[in-house]
Steps between C-alpha positions, in 0.01 A plus 500: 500500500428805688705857466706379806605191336613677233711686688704245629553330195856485373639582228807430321732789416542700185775398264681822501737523210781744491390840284772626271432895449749672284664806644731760446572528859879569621384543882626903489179627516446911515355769266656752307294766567576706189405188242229320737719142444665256762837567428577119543260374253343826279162412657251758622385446840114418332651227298700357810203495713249333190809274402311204635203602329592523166489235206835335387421706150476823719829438688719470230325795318638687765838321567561587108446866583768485781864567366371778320370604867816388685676806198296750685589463891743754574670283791551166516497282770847530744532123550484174281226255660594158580241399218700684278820378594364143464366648133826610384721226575241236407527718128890496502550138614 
């Protein structure tokens, strides 16, 4: 078998399984300049853009942190997301 045989030789596809990624993510994404956190989700804009990067253990490290955070945003966001809408009345039904 020569390189251009190899070439043509077909392959099946990847099994690509769904990846589950906890996030605090409400989809109301800007930065309160004064604190340095999203003032959707309490993240800094380093730990959204690493999000993907970091270990389960190191996500919810920081999710823990966040409420505490959220405490510190002088404004919060003007609108309720759709994701939080869902959120609420799937917690009072």
């Amino acid at each position: 078998m020569n390189i251009n045989d190899m070439k043509r030789e077909i392959r099946p596809p990847r099994e690509r399984r769904p990846v589950t990624i906890e996030s605090p993510c409400i989809l109301v994404c800007s930065i309160d300049r004064r604190t340095g956190h999203c003032f959707g989700c309490g993240r800094t804009s380093a730990e959204i853009t690493n999000w993907l990067a970091y270990s389960a253990a190191e996500r919810r490290a920081i999710m823990d942190e966040l409420p505490a955070r959220m405490g510190e945003i002088e404004r919060k966001p003007r609108r309720i997301t759709k994701r939080q809408r869902l959120a609420l009345e799937r917690d009072e039904g």
